[in-house]
C-alpha positions in Angstrom: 102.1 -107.7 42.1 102.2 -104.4 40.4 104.7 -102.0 41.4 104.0 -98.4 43.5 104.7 -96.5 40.9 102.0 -97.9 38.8 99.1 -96.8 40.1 94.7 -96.7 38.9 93.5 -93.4 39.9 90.6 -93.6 41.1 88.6 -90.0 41.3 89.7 -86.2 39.9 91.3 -85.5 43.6 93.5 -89.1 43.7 94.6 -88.1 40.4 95.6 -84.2 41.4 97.3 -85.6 45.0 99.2 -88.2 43.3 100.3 -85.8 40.7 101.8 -82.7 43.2 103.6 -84.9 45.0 106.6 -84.4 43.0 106.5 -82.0 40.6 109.4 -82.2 38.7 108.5 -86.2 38.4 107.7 -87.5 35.1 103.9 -88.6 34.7 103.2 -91.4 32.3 98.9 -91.6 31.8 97.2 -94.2 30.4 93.7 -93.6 29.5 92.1 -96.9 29.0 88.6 -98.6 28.9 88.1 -102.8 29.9 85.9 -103.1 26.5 88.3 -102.1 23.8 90.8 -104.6 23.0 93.6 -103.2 22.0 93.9 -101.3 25.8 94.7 -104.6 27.0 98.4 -104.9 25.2 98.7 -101.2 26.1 98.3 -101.7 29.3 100.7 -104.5 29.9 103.1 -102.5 27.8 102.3 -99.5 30.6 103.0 -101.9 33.3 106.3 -103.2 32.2 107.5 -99.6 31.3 106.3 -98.8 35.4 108.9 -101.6 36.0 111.9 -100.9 33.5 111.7 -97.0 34.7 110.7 -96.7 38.3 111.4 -93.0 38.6 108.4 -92.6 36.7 104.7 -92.0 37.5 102.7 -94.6 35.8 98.5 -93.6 36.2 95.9 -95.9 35.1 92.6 -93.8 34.2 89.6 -95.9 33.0 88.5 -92.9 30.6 84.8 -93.2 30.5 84.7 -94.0 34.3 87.1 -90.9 34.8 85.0 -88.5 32.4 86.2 -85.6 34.3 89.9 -86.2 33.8 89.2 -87.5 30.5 88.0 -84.5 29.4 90.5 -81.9 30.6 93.3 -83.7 28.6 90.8 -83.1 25.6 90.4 -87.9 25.5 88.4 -88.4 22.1 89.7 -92.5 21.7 91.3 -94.8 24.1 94.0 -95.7 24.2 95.9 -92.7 24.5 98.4 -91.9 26.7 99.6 -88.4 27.9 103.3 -88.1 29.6 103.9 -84.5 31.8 106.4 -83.6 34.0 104.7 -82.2 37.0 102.2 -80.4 34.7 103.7 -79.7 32.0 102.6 -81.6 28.7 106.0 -83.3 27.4 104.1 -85.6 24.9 100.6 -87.0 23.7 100.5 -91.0 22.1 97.3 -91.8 20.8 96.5 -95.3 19.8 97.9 -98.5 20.0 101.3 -97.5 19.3 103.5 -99.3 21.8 107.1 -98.0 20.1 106.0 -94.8 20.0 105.1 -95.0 23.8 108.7 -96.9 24.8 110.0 -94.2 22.7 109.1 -91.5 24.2 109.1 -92.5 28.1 112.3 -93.7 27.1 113.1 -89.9 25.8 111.8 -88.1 29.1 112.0 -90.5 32.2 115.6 -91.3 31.0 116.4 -87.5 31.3 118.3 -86.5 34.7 116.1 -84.6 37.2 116.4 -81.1 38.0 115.2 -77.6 39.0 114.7 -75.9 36.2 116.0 -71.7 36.2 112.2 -70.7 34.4 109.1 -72.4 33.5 107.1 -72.0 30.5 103.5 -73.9 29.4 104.2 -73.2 26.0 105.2 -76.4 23.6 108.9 -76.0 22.0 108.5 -74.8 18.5 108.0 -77.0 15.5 111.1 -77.3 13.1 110.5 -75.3 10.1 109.3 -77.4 7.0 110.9 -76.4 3.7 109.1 -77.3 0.6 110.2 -77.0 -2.6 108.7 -74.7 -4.7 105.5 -76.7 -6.7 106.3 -79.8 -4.5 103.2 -81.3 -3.1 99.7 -81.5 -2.8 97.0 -78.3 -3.5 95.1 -77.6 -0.3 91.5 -78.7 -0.8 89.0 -76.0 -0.6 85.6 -75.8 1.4 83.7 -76.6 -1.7 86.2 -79.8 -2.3 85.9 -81.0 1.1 82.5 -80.6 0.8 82.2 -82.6 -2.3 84.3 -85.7 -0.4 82.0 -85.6 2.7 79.1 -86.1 0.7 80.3 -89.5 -1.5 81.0 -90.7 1.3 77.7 -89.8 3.6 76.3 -91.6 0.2 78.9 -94.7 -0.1 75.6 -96.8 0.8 72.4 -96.4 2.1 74.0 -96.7 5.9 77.1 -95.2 7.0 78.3 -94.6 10.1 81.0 -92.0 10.9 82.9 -93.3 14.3 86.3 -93.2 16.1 88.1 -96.7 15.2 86.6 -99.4 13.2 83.4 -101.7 14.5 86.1 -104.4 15.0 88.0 -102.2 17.0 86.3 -98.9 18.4 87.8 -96.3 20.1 85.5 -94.7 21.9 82.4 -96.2 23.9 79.8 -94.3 21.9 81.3 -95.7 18.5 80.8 -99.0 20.3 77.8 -99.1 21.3 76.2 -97.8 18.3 78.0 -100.1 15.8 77.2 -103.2 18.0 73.5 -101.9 17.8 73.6 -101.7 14.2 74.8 -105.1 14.2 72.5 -106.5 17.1 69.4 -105.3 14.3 71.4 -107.1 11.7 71.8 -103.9 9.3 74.0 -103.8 6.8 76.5 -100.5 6.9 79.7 -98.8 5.7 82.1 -97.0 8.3 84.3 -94.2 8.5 87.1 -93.8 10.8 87.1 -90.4 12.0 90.3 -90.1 13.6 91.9 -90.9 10.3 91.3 -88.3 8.3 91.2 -84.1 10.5 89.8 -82.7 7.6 86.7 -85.2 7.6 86.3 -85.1 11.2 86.0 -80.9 11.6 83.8 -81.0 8.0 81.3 -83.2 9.0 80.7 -81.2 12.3 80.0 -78.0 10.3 78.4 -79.8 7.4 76.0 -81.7 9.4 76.0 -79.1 11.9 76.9 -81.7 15.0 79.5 -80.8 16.8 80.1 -84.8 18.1 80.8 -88.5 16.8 79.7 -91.0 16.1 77.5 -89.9 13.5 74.8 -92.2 11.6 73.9 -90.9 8.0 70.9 -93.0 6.1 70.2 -92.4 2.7 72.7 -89.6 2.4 71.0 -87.8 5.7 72.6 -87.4 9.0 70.1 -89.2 11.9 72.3 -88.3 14.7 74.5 -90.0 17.8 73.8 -92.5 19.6 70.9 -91.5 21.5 68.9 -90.5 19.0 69.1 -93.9 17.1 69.0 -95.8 20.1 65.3 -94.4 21.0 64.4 -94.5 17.4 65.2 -98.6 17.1 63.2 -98.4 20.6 60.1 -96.9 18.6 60.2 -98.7 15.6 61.3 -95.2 13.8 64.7 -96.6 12.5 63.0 -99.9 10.7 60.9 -97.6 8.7 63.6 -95.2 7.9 66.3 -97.8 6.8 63.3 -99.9 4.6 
């Protein structure tokens, strides 16, 4: 029997009501989806933290079924996991990172409740990094990046740019596509886009397409989802890929 404090929101208005009911209440949100494996430990991992801290808010929000929520928090890959206190952001997990997650509900639903003199939406400051003078890596330049993105748009003759791995996607679209490419037994190389920033925001303005996954052949970008799914639909793919 899962406990009241750990609740699946289901719409945009559920999920605002459940939120003002206490506003100085800590929120933890877990945005999941049933097909990607590792949700499931995460979720479990939600539900006993719902348990060990029952001050706490714990929301459940299926992430492709709650688009609309989804996309205010700026969701690119389940799971992830956002904790506010009444609305303010305290702290964004992404992944399956389960000590980083007791850690930091640990960190904020441990911490006594109060009304606070002033309110601010603005994160706290980042500590300043010192770095010794010639200590570290050169910053690549456009034309280096641009260099990288194209070996690996030509690793082999199909490559697919996508949030997780085949094996473990993190976003439906990823999913679908490489499970397509499989279904049509073709043979393919993948990126993981959430691995690398600098990959991820080149490959938008390189390949001027502004989302993932992306499907390059022969060096070529063919484009999302859609437009391969209707292209294996016509035959188009087969040719292009022969």
């Amino acid at each position: 029997m899962s406990s009241s404090n750990f609740v699946d929101v289901t719409s945009p208005t559920h999920f605002q009501e459940l939120l003002s009911q206490d506003l100085n209440r800590v929120s933890v949100i877990n945005f999941w989806a049933p097909w990607a494996e590792p949700c499931k430990q995460m979720n479990e991992v939600a539900k006993e933290l719902s348990v060990k801290y029952p001050a706490a808010l714990f929301l459940q929000v299926e992430a492709e079924e709650q688009s609309d929520i989804s996309e205010s928090f700026d969701i690119e890959a389940v799971p992830s996991f956002i904790i506010l206190r009444g609305h303010t952001l305290l702290n964004r997990i992404s992944g399956a990172d389960a000590a980083g997650l007791i850690q930091a509900v640990a960190t904020h639903a441990s911490s006594p409740h109060y009304n606070p003199l002033s309110r601010t939406d603005n994160a706290p400051a980042k500590a300043p990094t010192v770095v010794p003078s010639g200590v570290g890596e050169k910053e690549e330049t456009p034309e280096q990046l641009n260099d990288r993105l194209r070996r690996l748009m030509n690793q082999s003759t199909v490559v697919l740019f996508m949030k997780g791995t085949p094996e473990a996607p993190r976003c439906g679209f990823s999913r679908r596509i490489s499970g397509l490419l499989k279904d049509k037994n073709v043979s393919f190389t993948h990126f993981d886009i959430l691995s690398d920033e600098s990959v991820r925001q080149g490959l938008k303005v390189l390949n001027d397409w502004p989302t993932f996954p992306q499907l390059i052949v022969k060096g070529e970008l063919v484009g999302g989802l859609d437009i391969v799914q209707e292209m294996v639909d016509n035959g188009e793919f087969a040719e292009l890929i022969a």
